[in-house]
GUZA-137960 format. One record per residue: x, y, z of N, C-alpha, C, O in turn; residue number from 1; residue in one letter. Coordinates in pm, 1 decimal, decimal comma, always signed. Layout:
N
X; Y; Z; X; Y; Z; X; Y; Z; X; Y; Z; NUM; a
...
% end
This chain:
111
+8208,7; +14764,4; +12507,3; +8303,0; +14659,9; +12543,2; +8305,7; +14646,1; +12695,2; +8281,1; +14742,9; +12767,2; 1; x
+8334,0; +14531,4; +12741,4; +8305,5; +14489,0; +12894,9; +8457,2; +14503,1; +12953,9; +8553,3; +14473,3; +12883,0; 2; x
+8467,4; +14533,2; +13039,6; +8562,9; +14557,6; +13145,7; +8601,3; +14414,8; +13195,0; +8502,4; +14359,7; +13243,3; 3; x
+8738,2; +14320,0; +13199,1; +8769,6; +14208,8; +13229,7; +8667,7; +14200,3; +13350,5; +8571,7; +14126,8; +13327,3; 4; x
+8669,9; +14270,3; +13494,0; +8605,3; +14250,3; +13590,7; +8416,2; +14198,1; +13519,6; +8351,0; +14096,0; +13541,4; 5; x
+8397,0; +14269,6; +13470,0; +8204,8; +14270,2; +13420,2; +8237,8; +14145,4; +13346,5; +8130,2; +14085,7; +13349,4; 6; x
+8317,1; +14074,5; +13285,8; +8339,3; +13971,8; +13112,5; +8345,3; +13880,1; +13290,7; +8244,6; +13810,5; +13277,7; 7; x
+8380,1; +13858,4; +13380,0; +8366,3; +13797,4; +13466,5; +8265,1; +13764,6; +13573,8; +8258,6; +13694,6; +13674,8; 8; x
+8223,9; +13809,6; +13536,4; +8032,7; +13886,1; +13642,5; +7962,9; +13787,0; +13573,7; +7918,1; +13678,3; +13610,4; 9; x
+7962,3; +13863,7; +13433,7; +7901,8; +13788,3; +13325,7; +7917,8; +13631,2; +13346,6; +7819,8; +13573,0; +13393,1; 10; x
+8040,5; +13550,9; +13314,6; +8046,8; +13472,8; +13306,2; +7999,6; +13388,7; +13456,1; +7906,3; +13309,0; +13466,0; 11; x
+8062,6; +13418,2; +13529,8; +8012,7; +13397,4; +13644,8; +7829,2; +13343,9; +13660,9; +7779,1; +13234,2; +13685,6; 12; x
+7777,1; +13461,8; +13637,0; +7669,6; +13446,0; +13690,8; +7584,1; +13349,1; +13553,1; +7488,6; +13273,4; +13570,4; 13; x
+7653,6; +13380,6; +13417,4; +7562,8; +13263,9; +13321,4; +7568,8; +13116,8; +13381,4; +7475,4; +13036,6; +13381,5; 14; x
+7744,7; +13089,2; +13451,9; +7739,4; +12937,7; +13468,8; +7628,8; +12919,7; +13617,8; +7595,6; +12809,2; +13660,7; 15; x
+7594,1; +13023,3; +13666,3; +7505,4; +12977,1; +13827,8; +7371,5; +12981,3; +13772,4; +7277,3; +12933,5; +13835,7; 16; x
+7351,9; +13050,5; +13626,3; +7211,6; +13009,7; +13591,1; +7177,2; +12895,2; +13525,6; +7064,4; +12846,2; +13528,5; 17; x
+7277,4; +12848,0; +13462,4; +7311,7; +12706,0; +13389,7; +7296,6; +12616,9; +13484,0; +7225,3; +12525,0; +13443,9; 18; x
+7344,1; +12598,9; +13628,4; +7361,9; +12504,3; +13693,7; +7223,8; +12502,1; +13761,9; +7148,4; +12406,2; +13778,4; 19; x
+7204,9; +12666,9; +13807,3; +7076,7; +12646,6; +13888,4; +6945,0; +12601,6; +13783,4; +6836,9; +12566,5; +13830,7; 20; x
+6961,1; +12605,7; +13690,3; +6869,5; +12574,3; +13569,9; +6836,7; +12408,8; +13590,9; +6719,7; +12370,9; +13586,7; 21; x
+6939,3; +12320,2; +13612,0; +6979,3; +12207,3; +13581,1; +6975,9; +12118,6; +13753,8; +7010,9; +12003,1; +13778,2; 22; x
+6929,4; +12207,4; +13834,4; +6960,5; +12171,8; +14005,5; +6976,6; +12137,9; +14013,7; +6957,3; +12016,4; +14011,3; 23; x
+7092,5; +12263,4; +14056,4; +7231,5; +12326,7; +14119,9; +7340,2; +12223,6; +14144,0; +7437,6; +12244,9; +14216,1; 24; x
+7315,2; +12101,6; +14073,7; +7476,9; +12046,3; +14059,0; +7458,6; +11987,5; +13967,3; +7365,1; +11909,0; +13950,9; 25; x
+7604,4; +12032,5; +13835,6; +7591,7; +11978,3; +13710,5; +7769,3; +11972,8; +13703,1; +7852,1; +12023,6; +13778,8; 26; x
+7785,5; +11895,8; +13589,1; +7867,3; +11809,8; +13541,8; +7993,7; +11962,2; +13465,5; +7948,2; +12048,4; +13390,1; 27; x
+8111,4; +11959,9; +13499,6; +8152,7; +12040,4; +13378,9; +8118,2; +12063,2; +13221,8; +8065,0; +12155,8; +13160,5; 28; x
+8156,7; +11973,4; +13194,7; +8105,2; +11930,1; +13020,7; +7973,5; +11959,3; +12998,5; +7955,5; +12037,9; +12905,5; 29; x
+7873,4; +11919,2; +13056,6; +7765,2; +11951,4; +13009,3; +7690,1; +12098,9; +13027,5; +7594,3; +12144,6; +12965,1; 30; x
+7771,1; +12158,9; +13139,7; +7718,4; +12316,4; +13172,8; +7841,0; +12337,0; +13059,1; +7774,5; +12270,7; +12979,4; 31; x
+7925,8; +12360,5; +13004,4; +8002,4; +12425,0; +12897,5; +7917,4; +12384,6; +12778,7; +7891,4; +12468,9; +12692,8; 32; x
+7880,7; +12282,5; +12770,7; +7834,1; +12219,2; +12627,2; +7669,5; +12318,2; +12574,6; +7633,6; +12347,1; +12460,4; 33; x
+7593,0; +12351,8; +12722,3; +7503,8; +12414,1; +12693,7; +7514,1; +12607,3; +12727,6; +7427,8; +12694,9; +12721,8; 34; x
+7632,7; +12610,1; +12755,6; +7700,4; +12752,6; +12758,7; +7760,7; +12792,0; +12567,1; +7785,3; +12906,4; +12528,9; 35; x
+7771,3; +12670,7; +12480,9; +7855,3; +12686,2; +12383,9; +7728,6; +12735,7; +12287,6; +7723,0; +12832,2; +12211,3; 36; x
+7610,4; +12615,2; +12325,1; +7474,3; +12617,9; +12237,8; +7407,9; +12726,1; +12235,3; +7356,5; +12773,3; +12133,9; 37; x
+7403,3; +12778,9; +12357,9; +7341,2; +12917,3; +12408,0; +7382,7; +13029,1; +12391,7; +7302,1; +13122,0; +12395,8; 38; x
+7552,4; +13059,6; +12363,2; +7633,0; +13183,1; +12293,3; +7612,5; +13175,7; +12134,8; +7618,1; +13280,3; +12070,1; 39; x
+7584,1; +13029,0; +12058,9; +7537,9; +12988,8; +11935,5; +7422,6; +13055,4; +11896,4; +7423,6; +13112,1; +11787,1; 40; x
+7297,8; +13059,5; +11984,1; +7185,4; +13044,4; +11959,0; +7203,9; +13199,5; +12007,3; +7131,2; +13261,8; +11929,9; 41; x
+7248,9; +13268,4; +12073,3; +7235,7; +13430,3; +12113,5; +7297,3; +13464,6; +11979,5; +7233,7; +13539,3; +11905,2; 42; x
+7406,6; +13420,7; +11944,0; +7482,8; +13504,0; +11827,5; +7385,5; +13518,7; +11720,5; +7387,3; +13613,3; +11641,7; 43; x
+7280,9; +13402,4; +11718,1; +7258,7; +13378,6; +11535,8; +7133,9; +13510,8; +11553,6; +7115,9; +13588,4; +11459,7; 44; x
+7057,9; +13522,6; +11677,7; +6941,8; +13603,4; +11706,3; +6964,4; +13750,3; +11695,3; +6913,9; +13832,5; +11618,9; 45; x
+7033,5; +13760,5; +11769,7; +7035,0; +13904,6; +11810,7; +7202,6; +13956,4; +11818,4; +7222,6; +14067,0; +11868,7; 46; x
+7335,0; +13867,0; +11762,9; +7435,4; +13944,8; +11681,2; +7574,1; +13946,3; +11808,1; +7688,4; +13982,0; +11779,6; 47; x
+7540,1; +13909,8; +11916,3; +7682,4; +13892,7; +11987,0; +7577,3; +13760,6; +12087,6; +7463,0; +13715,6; +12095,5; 48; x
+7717,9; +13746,6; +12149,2; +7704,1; +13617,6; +12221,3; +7687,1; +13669,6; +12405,3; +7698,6; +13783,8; +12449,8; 49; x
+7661,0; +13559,0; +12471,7; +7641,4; +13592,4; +12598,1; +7688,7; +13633,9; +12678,5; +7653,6; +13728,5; +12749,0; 50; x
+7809,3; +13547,7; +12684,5; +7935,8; +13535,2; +12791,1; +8047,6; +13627,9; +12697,4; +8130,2; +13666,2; +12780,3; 51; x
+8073,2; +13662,2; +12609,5; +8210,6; +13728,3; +12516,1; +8337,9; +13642,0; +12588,8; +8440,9; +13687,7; +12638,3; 52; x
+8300,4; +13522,9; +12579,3; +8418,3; +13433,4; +12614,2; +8464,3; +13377,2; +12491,6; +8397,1; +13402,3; +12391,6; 53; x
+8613,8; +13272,4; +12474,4; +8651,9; +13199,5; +12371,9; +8679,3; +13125,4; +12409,7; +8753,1; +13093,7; +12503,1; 54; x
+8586,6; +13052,6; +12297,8; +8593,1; +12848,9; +12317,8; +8738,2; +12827,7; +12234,4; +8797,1; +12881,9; +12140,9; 55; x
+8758,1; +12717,4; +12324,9; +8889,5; +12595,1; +12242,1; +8842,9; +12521,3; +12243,3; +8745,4; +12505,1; +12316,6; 56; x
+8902,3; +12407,0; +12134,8; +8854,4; +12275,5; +12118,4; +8919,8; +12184,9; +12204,0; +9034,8; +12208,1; +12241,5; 57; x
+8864,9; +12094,8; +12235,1; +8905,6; +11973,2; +12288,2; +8814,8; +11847,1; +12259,8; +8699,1; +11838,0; +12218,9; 58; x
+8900,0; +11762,4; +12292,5; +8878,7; +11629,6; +12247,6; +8740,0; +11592,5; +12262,5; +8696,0; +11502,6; +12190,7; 59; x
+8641,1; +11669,1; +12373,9; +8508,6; +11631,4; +12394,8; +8428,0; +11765,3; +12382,3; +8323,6; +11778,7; +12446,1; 60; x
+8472,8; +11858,1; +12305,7; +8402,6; +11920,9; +12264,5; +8417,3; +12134,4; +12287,6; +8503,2; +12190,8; +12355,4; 61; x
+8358,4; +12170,6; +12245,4; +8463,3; +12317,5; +12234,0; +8426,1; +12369,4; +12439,8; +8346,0; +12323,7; +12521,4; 62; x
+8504,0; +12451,6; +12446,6; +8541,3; +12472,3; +12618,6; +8516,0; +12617,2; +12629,7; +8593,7; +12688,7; +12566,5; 63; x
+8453,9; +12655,5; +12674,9; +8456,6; +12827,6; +12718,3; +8555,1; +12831,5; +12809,3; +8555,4; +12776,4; +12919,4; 64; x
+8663,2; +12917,3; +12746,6; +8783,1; +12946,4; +12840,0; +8802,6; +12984,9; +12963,3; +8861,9; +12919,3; +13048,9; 65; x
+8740,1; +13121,8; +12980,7; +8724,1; +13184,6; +13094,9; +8648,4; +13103,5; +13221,1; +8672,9; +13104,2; +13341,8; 66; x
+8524,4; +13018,4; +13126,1; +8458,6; +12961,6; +13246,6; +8532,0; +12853,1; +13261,0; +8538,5; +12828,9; +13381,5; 67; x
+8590,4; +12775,8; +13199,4; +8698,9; +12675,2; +13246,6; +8770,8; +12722,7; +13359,8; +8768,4; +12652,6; +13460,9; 68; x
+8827,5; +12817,8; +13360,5; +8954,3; +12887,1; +13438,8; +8888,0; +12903,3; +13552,1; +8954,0; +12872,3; +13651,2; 69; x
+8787,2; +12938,8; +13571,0; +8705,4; +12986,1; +13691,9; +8649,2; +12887,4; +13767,5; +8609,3; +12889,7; +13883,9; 70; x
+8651,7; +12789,3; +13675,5; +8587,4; +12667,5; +13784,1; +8716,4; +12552,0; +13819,5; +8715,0; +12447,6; +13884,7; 71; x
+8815,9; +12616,6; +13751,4; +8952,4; +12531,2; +13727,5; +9025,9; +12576,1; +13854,1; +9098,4; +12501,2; +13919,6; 72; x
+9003,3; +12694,1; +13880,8; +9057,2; +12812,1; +14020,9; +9005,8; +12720,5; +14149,7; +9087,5; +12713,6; +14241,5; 73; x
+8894,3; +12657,2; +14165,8; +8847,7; +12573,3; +14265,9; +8895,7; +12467,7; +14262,3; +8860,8; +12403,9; +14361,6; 74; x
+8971,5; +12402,9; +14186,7; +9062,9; +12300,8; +14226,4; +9245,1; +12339,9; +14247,3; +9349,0; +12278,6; +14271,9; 75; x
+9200,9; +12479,1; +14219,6; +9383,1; +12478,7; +14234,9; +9437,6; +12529,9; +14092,2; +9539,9; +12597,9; +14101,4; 76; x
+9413,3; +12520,0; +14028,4; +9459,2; +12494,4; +13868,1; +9432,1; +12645,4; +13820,7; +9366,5; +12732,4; +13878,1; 77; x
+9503,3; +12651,1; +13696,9; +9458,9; +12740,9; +13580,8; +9454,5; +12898,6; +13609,5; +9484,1; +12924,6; +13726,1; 78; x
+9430,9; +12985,2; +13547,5; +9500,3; +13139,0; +13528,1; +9436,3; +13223,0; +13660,4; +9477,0; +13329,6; +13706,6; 79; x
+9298,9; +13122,2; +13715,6; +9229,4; +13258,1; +13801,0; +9258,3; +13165,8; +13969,9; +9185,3; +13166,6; +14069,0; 80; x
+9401,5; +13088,7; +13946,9; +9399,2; +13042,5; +14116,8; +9425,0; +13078,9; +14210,4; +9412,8; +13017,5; +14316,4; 81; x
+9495,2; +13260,1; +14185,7; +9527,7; +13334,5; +14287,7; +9346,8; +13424,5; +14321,7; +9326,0; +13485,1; +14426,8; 82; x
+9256,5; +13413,8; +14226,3; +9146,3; +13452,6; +14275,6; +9017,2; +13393,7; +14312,2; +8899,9; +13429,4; +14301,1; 83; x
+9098,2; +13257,8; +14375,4; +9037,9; +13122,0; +14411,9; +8874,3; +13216,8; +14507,1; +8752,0; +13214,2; +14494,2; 84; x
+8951,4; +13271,2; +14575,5; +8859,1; +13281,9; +14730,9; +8774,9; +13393,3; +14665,7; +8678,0; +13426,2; +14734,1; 85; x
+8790,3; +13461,4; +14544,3; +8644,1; +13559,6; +14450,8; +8537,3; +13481,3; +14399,1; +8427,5; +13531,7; +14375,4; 86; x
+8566,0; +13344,6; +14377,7; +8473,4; +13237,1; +14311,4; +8405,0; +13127,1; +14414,3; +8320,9; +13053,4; +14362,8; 87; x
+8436,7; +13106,8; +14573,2; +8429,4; +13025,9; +14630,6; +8262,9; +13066,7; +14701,4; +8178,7; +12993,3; +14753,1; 88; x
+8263,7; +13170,8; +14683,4; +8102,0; +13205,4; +14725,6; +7989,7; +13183,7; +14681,0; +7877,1; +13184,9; +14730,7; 89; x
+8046,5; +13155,0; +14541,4; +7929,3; +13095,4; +14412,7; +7919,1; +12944,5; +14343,1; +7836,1; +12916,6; +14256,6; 90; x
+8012,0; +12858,0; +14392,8; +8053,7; +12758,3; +14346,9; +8119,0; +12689,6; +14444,3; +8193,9; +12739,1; +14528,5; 91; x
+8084,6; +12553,8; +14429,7; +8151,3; +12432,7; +14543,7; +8153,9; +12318,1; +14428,5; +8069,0; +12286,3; +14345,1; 92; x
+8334,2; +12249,3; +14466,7; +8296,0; +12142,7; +14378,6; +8254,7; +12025,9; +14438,8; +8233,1; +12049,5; +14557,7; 93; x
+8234,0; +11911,3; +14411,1; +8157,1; +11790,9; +14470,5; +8280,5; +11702,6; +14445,5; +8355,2; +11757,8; +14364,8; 94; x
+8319,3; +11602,7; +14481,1; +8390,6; +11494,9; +14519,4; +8483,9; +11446,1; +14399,8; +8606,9; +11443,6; +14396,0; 95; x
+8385,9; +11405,8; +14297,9; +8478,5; +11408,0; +14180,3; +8575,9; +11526,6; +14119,0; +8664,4; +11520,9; +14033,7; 96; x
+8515,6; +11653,5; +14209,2; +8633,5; +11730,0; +14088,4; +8608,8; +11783,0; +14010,9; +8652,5; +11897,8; +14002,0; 97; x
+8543,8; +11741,6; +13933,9; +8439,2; +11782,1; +13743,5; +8276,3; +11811,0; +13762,5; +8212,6; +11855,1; +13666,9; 98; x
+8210,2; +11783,5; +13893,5; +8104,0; +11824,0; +13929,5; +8068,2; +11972,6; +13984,9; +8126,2; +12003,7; +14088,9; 99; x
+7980,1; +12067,4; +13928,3; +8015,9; +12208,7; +14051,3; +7817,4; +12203,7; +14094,0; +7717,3; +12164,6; +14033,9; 100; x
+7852,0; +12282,2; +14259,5; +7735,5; +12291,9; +14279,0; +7730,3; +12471,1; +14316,4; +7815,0; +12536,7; +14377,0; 101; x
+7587,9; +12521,5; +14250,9; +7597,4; +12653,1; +14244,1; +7555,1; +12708,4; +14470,9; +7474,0; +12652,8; +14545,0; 102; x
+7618,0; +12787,3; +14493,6; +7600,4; +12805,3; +14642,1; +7437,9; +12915,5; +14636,2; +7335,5; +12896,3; +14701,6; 103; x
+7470,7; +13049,9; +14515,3; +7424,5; +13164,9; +14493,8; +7300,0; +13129,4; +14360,3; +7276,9; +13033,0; +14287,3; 104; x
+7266,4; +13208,2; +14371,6; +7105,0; +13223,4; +14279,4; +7231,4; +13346,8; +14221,4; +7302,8; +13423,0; +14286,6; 105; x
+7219,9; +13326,3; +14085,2; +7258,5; +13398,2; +13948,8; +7185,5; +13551,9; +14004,6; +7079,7; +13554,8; +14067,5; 106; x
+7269,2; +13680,2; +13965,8; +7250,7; +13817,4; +13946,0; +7160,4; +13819,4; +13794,1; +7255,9; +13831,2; +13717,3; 107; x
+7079,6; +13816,7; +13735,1; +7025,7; +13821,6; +13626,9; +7021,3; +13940,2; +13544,8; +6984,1; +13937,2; +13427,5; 108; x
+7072,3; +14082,6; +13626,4; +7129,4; +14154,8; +13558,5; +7190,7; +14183,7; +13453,6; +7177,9; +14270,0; +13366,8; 109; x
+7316,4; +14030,1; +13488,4; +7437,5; +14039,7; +13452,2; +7381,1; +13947,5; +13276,8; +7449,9; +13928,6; +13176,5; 110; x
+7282,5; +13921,8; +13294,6; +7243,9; +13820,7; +13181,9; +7144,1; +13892,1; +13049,3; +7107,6; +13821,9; +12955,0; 111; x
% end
């Protein structure tokens, strides 16, 4: 079992490989949408998922929580905004708000 700090590493560094995958600036929705496919497609293979995050549903589609919160912290918002300035080294958002651009090349360790 992962230590909140590591379930954050983790997550962390899947969304900077997602984005840097996609160069390095992608859309919220669609880095969650292929974070949801990819904990799908880990579970059915090999029996746990990537991130050990939990999706909610919403209106456009299920949300990885944690990584919500973490990219939600860069606007101000949501459970991790007092640990705004732990996430600001890896992530910048772009103008709209709902865009993130990755700063860091992903730890692949952590993956």
């Amino acid at each position: 079992m992962n230590s909140p700090s590591e379930k954050i590493a983790i997550t962390v560094n899947t969304l900077l490989y997602i984005i840097q995958k996609s160069g390095g600036i992608y859309d919220f929705h669609k880095v969650f949408k292929i974070m949801y496919f990819a904990d799908q497609k880990h579970l059915s293979r090999y029996g746990c998922a990537i991130t050990d995050d939990t999706y909610i549903a919403i209106a456009n589609g299920p949300v990885p929580s944690m990584a919500y919160d973490i990219l939600k912290s860069l606007r101000g918002e949501g459970l991790f905004t007092s640990q705004k300035d732990q996430f600001t080294p890896y992530f910048e958002l772009q103008i709209n708000k709902h865009t993130v651009k990755a700063k860091k090349n992903p730890d692949l360790d952590y993956l």
